[in-house]
C-alpha positions as CSV (number, residue, x, y, z in Angstrom):
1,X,0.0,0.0,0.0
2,X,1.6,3.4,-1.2
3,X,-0.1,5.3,1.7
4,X,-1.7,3.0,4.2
5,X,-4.4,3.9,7.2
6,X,-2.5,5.0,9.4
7,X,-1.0,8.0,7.2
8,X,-4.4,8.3,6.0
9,X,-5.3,9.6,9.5
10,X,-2.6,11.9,9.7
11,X,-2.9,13.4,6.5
12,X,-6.5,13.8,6.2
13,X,-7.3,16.5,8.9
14,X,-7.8,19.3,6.1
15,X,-7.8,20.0,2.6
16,X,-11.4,18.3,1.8
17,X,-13.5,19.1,-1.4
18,X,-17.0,18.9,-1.7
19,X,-19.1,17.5,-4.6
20,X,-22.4,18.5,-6.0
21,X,-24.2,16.4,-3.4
22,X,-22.6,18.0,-0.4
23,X,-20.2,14.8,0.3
24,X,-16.8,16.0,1.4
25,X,-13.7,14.0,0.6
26,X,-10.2,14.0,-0.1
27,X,-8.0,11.9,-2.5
28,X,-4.4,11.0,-1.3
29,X,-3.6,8.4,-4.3
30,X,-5.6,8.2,-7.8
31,X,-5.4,5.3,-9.5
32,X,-6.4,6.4,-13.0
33,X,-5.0,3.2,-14.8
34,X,-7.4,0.6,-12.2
35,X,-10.9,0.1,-12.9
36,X,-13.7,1.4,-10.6
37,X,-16.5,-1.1,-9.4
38,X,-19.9,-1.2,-11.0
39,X,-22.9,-1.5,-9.0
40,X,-23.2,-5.2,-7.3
41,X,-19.0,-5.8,-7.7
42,X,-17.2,-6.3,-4.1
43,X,-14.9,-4.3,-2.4
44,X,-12.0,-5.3,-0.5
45,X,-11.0,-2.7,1.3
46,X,-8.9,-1.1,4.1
47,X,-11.1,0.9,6.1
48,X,-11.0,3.3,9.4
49,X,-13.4,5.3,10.9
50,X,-13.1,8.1,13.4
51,X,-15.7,10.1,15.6
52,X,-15.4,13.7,14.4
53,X,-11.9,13.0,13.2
54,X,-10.7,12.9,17.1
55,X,-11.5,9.0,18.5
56,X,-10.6,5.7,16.5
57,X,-14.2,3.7,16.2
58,X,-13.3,1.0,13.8
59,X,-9.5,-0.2,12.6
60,X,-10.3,-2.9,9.8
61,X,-6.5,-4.0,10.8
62,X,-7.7,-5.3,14.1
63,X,-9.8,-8.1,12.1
64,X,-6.3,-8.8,9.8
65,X,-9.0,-8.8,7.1
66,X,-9.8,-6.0,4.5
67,X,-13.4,-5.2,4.8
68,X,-16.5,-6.5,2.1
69,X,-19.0,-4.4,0.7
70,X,-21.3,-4.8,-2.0
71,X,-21.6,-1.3,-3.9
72,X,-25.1,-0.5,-3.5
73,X,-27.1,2.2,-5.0
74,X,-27.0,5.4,-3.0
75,X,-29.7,5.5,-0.1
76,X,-29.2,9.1,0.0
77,X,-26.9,12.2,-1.4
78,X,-23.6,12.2,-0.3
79,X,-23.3,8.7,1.4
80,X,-20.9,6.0,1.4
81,X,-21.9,4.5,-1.6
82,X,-21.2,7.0,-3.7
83,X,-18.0,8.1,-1.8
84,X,-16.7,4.4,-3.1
85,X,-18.0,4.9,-6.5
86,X,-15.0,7.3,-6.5
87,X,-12.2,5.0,-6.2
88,X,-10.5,3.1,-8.3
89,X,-8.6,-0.2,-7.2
90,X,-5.3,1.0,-5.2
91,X,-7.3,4.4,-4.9
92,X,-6.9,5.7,-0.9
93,X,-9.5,8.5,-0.2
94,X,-11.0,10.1,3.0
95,X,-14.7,11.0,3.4
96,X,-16.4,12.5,6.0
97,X,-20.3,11.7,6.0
98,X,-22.8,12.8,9.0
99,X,-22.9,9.8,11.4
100,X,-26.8,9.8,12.0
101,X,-27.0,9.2,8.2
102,X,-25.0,6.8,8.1
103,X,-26.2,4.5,11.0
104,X,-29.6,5.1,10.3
105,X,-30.3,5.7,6.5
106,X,-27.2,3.3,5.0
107,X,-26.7,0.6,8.0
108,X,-30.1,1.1,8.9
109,X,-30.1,0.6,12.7
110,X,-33.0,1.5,14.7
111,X,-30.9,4.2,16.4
112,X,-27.2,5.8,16.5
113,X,-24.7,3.1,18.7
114,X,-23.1,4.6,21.5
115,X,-21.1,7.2,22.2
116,X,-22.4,8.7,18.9
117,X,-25.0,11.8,19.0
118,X,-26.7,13.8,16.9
119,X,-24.2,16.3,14.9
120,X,-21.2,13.7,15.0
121,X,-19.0,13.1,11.6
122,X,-18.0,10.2,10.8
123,X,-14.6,10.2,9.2
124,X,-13.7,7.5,6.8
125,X,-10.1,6.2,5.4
126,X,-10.1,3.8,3.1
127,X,-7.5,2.4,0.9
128,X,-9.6,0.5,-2.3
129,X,-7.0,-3.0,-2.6
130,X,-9.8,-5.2,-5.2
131,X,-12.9,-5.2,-6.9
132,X,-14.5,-8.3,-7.6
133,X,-17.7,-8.8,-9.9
134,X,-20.3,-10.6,-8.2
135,X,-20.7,-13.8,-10.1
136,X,-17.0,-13.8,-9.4
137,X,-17.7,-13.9,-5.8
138,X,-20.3,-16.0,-5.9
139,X,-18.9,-18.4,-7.7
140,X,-15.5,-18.0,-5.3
141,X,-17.6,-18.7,-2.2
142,X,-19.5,-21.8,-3.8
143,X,-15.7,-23.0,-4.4
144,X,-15.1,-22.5,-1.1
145,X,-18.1,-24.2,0.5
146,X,-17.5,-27.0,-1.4
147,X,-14.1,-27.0,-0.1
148,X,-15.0,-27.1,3.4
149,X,-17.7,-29.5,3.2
150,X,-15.4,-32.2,1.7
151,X,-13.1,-31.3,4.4
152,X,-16.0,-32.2,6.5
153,X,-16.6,-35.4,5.4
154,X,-13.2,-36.0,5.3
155,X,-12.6,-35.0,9.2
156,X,-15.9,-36.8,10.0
157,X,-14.4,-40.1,8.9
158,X,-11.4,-39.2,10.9
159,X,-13.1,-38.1,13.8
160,X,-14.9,-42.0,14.4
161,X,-11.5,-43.7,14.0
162,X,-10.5,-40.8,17.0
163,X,-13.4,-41.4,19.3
164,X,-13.5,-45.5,18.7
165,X,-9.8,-45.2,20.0
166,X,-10.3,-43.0,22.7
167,X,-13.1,-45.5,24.1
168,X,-11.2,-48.5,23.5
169,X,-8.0,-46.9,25.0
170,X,-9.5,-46.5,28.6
171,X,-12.0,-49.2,28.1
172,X,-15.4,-46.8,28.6
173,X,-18.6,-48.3,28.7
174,X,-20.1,-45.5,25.9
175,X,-23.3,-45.6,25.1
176,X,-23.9,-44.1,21.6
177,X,-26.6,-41.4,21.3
178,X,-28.5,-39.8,18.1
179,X,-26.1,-37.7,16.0
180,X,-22.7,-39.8,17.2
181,X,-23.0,-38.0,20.9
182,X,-21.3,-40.4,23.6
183,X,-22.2,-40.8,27.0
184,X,-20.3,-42.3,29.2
185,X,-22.4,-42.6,32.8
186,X,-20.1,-42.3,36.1
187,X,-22.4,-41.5,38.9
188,X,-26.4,-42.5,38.3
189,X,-28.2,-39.6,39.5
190,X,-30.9,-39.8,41.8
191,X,-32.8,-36.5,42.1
192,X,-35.0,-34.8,39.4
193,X,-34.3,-35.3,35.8
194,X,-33.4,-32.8,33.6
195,X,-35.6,-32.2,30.8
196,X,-36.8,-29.5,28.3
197,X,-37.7,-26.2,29.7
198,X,-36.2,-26.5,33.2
199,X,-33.2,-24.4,34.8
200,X,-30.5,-26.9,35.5
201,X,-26.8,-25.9,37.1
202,X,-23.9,-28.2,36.0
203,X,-20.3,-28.2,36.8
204,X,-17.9,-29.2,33.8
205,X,-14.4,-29.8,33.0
206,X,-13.9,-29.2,28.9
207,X,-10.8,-31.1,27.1
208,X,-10.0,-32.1,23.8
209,X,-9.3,-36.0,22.5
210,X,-5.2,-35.0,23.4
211,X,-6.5,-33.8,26.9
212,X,-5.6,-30.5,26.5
213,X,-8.3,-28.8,28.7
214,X,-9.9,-25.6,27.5
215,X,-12.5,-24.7,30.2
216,X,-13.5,-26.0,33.7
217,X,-16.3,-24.5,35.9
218,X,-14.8,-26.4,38.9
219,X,-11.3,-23.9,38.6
220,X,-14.1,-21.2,39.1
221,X,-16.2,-22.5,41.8
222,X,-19.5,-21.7,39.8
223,X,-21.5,-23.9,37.9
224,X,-23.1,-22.7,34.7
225,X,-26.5,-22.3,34.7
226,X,-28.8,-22.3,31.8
227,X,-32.3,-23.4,30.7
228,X,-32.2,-26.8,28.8
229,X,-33.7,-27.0,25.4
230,X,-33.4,-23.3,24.9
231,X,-30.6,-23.3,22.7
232,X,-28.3,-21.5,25.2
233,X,-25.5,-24.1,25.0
234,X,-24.0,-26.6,22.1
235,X,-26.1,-29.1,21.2
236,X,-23.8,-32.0,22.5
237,X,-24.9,-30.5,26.0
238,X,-28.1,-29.8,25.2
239,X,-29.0,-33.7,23.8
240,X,-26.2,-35.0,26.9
241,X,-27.6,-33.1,30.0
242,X,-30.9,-34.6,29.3
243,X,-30.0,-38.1,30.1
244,X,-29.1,-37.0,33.7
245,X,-30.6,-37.0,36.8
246,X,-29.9,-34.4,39.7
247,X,-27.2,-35.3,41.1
248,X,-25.4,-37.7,38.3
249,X,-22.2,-37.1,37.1
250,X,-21.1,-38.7,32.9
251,X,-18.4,-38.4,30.6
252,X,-19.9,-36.5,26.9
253,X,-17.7,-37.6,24.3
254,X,-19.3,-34.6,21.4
255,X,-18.4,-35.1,17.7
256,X,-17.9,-31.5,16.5
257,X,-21.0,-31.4,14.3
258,X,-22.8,-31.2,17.7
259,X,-20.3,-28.9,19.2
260,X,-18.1,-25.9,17.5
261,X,-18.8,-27.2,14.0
262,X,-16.2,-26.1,11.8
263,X,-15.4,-22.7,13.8
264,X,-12.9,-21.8,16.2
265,X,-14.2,-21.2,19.4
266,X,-11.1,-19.4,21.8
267,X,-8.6,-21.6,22.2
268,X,-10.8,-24.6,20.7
269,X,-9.3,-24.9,16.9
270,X,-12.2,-25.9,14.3
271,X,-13.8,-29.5,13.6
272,X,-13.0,-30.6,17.4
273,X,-14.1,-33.6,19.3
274,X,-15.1,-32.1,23.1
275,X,-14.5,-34.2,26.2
276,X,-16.9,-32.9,29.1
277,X,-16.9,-34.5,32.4
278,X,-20.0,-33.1,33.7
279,X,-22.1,-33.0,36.8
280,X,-25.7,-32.0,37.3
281,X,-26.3,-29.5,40.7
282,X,-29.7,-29.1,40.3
283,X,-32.8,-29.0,38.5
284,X,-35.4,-26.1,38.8
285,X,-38.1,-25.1,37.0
């Protein structure tokens, strides 16, 4: 980049023009050579966004991804869309747009997000790095999907291979569950059983098949605390919990179509088998 964000910032405190429709902006590079997107292409983009020029709000650096927008039609005079119809690709530009128009008429929020208020500028630096039609795109993130999905299978197959071993290995008496969930019971419970709809408290120690342990309740002395069957938790937990009664204590061995998926999740890398050791505290309604 020939002048990145961060001079961007610097260098864009005065100097502005202002077109026809009252949008004020400033070009630091032009580009003439580089096409400009049509309406529909996608942008990749460096972007930053100050309050007022003063306070940093957004830093697409912090992501390590360039930001992706579809060039829309204008919603209004003077908004963003047509400050990006400016650039070309390699094009770095400032705009400053009125924040309440932004948020409400482009983003179209319900109202400003805090700390914004009404007279606020929002002050955009962007350098323009690609533009990308969008069958291109669409046809780029059908590649892609197809891509992870035979991953997928691929890790799925691995995965059974992985959790047959572990079982074997310290000779659990598993007990197979719909969607490949394991359940391994410890301690029979002999209070209330969980079920649908009820508050229940449970205690956990998370690993994965290497035993590298990720999260435990007990290191915090607090149980979690959720309502079953309300899609607060993965559902490996949520099909698990609900073969226990108050008071019982199992072993979930979750496949990672019922837990993460292919996502990381913290320090839990995507496509993971979770071990839980889990107890059940109680059971309210």
């Amino acid at each position: 980049m020939a002048l990145g964000l961060s001079a961007l910032y610097t260098n864009a405190q005065d100097g502005f023009k202002t077109s026809q429709t009252g949008l004020q902006y400033k070009l630091h590079r032009v580009n003439e050579q580089a096409p400009k997107a049509n309406l529909g292409d996608i942008l990749y983009m460096d972007m930053l966004y100050v309050i007022n020029g003063e306070t940093v709000f957004y830093d697409s650096r912090a992501n390590n991804m360039p930001v992706q927008l579809e060039l829309m039609p204008s919603s209004y005079p003077g908004d963003l869309n047509e400050a990006l119809a400016m650039l070309h690709v390699g094009d770095s530009a400032s705009f400053i747009i009125d924040a309440a128009d932004f948020f409400l008429k482009t983003v179209q929020s319900q109202q400003m997000p805090e700390p914004f208020k009404q007279g606020d500028k929002l002050h955009f630096h962007i350098v323009l790095n690609q533009v990308q039609s969008r069958e291109a795109y669409i046809q780029e993130q059908q590649k892609m999907y197809a891509e992870r999905e035979e991953q997928k299978v691929k890790a799925r197959e691995k995965e059974k291979g992985d959790i047959a071993r572990f079982i074997t290995d310290r000779k659990l008496d598993a007990q197979e569950l719909a969607g490949g969930l394991r359940i391994v019971h410890t301690l029979p419970g002999q209070g209330t059983q969980a079920v649908a709809g009820k508050m229940v408290s449970v205690h956990y120690k998370g690993y994965l098949l290497d035993g590298t342990v990720f999260d435990a309740s007990y290191d915090r002395g607090q149980p979690i605390s959720f309502k079953l069957g309300g899609n607060q938790v993965i559902q490996g937990w949520e099909k698990g919990i609900a073969e226990l009664k108050e008071g019982g204590k199992a072993m979930l061995i979750i496949p990672f179509d019922m837990g993460y998926g292919d996502r990381p999740s913290g320090s839990i890398p995507p496509m993971s088998t979770l071990i839980f050791e889990v107890e059940l505290m109680d059971v309210v309604e």
